[in-house]
N, C-alpha and C positions, 0 to 999 in steps of 0.2 A: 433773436437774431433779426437784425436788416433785412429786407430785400436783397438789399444791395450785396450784402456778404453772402444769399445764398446763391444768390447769384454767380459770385464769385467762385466760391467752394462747388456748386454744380458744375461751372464751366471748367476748372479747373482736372477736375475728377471723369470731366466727360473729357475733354483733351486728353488726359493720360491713360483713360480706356481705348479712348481711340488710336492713341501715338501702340500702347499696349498690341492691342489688334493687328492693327498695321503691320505692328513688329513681327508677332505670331503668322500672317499670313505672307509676308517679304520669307522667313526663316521655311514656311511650309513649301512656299513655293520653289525657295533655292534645293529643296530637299528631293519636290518632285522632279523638277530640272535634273535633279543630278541622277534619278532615279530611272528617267525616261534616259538620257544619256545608257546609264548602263544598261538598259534594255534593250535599247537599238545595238551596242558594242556585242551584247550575250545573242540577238538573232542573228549578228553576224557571223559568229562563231559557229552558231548549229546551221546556219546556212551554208557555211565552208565546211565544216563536220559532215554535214549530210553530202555533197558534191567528194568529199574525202573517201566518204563508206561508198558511193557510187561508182567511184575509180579505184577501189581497191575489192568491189563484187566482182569489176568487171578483169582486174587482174587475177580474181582466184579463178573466173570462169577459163579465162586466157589461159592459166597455170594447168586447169585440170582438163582444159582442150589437149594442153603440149606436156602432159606427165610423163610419156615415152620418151619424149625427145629433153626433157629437165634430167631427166633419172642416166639417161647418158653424158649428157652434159656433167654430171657430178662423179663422173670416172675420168675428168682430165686431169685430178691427181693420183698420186699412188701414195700409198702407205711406208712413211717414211722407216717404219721398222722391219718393212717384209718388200722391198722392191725386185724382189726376185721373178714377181710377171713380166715385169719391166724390160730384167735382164734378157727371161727365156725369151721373148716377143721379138728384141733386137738381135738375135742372137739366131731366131726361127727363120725374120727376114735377110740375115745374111748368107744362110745354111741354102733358102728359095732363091737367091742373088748371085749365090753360085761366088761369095767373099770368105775370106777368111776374116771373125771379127774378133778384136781383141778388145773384151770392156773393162774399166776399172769403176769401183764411185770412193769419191772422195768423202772422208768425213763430215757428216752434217753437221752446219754451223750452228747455234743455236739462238741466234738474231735471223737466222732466214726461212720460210718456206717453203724448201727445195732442195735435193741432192744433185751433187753437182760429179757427173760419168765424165769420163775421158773414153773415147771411140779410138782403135785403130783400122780401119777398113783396107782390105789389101785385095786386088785383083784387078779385073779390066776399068779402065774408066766408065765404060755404059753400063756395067753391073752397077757400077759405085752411084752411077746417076738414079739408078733405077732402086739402089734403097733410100737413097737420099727422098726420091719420090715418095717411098711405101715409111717411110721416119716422118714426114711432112702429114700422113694420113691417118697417123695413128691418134686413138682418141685420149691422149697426153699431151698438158702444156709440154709442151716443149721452147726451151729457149738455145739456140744455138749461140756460144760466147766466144766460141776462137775456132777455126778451123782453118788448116794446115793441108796444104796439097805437094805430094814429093812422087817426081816419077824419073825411073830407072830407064838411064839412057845408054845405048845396047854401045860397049866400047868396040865392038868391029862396024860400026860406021865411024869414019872417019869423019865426016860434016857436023856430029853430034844432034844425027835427025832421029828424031822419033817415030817408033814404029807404033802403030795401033794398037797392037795386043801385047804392049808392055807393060807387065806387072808396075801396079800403082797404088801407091799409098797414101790415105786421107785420113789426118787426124782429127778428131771433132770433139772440143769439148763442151759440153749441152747440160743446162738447169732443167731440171723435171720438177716440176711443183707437186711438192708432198703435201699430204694431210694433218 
């Protein structure tokens, strides 16, 4: 063999180990690149992860400071198949109100959350104000949806004035969010 040819043949073979090389450390590199990429994405995560668990110690701390006041909080529903506390409760502040109350509940729908009462309250209006108050305090959602006010106006006044201690009637019909 020439010179010349090995020449040839060596450069040749040394070019394509080298273009080779090249190849393998361009392919390595795009590898670590993408490797370092996911590593910086994955400390991000355990660095929001960790900031996550640190705001949710400090809610369970939060939760187990206020566990008296959560554990009442979870009686503003009633038991949609037993709301008979419900009844007695309204029924207790009408009796302390010095009303007469006439409750009904309607059929539970079963697309809702809640039993839906019809209230009739009968007596003075500042009784009537004064359970509306002690119904407002009670530890039940309550949603007022219609309420109806009718008062008895005394036919021996001719002017058709109303006298203060005239029997009066407030209908209320109210969503109690059930369990």
């Amino acid at each position: 063999m020439t010179p010349l040819k090995k020449l040839i043949i060596t450069s040749i073979v040394s070019l394509a180990l080298i273009t080779g090389l090249t190849l393998v450390f361009v392919i390595f590199s795009n590898n670590v690149r993408l490797y370092r990429n996911t590593l910086a994405i994955t400390a991000a995560k355990i660095s929001s992860g960790e900031k996550n668990f640190a705001h949710m110690v400090a809610i369970s701390d939060l939760m187990k400071k206020h566990a008296q006041k959560i554990a009442r909080i979870r009686y503003i529903a009633i038991d949609s198949s037993r709301p008979l506390p419900f009844i007695e409760t309204i029924e207790q502040i009408g009796r302390s109100t010095n009303l007469k109350v006439i409750l009904t509940v309607d059929e539970k729908k079963k697309d809702t959350p809640s039993l839906l009462f019809r209230a009739t309250l009968e007596g003075s209006e500042g009784n009537i104000r004064a359970m509306i108050a002690l119904i407002q305090q009670l530890p039940y959602q309550v949603k007022i949806e219609d309420i109806s006010f009718q008062r008895d106006i005394s036919p021996s006044l001719g002017s058709g004035q109303i006298i203060p201690s005239t029997p009066t009637r407030l209908f209320i019909t109210m969503r109690v969010a059930t369990q």
